[in-house]
C-alpha positions in Angstrom: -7.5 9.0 13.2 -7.4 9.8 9.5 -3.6 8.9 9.3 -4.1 5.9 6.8 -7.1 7.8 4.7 -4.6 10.6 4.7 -1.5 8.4 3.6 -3.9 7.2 0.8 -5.3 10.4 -0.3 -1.6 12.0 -0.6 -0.4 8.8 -2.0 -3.7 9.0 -5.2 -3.2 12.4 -5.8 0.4 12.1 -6.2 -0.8 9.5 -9.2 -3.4 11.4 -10.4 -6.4 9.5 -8.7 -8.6 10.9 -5.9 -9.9 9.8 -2.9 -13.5 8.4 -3.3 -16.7 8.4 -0.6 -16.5 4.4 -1.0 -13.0 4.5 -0.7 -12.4 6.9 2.5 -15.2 4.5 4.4 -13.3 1.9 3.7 -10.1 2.5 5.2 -12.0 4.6 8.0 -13.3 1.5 9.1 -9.9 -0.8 8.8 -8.0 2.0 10.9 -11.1 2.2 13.4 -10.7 -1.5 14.0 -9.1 -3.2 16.7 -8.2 -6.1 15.2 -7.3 -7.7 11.8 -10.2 -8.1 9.3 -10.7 -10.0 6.4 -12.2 -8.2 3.0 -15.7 -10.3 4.0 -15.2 -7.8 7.5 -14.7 -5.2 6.0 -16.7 -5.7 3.7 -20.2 -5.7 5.5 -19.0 -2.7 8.2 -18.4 -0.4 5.1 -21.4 -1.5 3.8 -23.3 -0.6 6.9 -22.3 2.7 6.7 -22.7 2.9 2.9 -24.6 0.7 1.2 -22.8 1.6 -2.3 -20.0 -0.3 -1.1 -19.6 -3.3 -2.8 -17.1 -6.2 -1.8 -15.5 -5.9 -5.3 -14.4 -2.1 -4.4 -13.4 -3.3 -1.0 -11.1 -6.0 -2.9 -10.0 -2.8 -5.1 -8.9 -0.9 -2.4 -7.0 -3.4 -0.6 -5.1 -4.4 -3.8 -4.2 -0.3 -4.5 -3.4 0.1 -0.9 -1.1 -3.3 -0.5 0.7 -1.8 -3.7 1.3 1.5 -2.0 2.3 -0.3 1.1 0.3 1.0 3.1 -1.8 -2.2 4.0 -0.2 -5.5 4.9 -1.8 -8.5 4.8 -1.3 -11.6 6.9 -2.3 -15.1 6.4 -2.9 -16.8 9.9 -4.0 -19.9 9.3 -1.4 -22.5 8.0 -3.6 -23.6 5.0 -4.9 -21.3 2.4 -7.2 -19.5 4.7 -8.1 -15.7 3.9 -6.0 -12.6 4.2 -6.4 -10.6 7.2 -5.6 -6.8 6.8 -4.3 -4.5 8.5 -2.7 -0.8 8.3 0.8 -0.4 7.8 1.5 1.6 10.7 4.5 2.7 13.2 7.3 -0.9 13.4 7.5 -4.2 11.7 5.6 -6.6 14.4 4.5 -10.0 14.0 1.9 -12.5 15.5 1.3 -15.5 18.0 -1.8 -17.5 16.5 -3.6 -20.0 18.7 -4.5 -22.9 17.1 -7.9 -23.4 18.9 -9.8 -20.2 19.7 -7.6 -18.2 16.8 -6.9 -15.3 18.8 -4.3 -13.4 17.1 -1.5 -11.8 19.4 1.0 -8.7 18.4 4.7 -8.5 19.5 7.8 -7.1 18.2 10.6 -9.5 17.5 13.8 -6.6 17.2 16.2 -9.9 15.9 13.8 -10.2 12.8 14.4 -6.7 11.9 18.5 -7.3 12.3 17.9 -10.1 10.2 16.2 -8.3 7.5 18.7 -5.7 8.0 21.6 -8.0 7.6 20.4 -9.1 4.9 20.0 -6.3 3.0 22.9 -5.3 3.5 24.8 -8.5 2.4 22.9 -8.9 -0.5 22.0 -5.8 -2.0 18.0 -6.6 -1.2 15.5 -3.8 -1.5 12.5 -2.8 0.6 12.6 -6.3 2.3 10.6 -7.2 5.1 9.6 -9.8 7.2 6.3 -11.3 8.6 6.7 -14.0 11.5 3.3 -16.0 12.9 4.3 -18.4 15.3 1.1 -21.1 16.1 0.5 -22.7 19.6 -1.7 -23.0 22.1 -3.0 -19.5 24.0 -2.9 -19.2 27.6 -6.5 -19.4 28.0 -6.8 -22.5 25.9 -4.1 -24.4 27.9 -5.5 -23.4 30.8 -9.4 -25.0 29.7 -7.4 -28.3 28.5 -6.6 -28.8 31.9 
C-alpha cells in the first residue's frame, strides 16, 4: 500500500508542492478501494476519516493527479454520467459494463495495446492510450431475465 500516495508525494516535491494530511487520505482511500469510485465516493470516505476534507479538495486532487497521470478516469455510463477513478497502476485494462445492475468488469485486451502501439508508431503520436468499455448484459442479469 502507499504506492500511489508515494507516486504523488515524489511527483509534488519534484514541483515544489508537498503532500497534505487531506491529500494523503484521499488517495489512501482510492488505492484501499476495490472498486472504481466517483469524487461523491470518495468524497464522504475521506471525509469519514477527516472531516477537513471537503469535496472541492477531493475534486483538486483528482484534477493534479489525472495531470500527473497517475489517476485515470472512466466514464461508464454511455450518457454524461460521472467520472469514476481509479489508480493508474501496473497495464492498460479496460471494462465490461452491464447495462442493468452496472457492475463494472476488468480485462486486458493485448490487441488494444498493439493498436495504440501501431499507431504511435505510424504517426508520430505521443503518450497515447486507449480506454475500451464494452456495454451488455452480465452473466447474472441474463441469467434473472430468464
Amino acid at each position: 500500500m502507499d504506492d500511489l500516495v508515494q507516486r504523488v508525494k515524489t511527483a509534488l516535491t519534484r514541483m515544489g508542492g508537498r503532500m497534505t494530511h487531506q491529500r494523503r487520505v484521499i488517495l489512501e482511500v482510492l488505492e484501499e478501494s476495490d472498486t472504481h469510485m466517483t469524487a461523491k465516493d470518495l468524497y464522504l470516505r475521506a471525509h469519514a476519516r477527516d472531516p477537513r476534507v471537503t469535496l472541492s479538495t477531493v475534486y483538486r486532487t483528482l484534477d493534479l493527479c489525472k495531470s500527473l497521470g497517475l489517476v485515470h478516469a472512466r466514464r461508464f455510463s454511455r450518457s454524461s454520467g460521472p467520472e469514476w477513478y481509479e489508480p493508474a497502476v501496473g497495464e492498460e485494462h479496460h471494462h465490461f459494463v452491464c447495462i442493468q445492475c452496472h457492475r463494472v468488469i476488468e480485462f486486458d485486451a493485448p490487441e488494444i495495446a498493439q493498436i495504440v502501439q501501431r499507431l504511435t508508431e505510424e504517426h508520430g503520436i505521443t503518450k497515447a492510450h486507449a480506454s475500451l468499455s464494452i456495454y451488455g448484459v452480465c452473466a447474472a442479469c441474463s441469467r434473472r431475465v430468464r
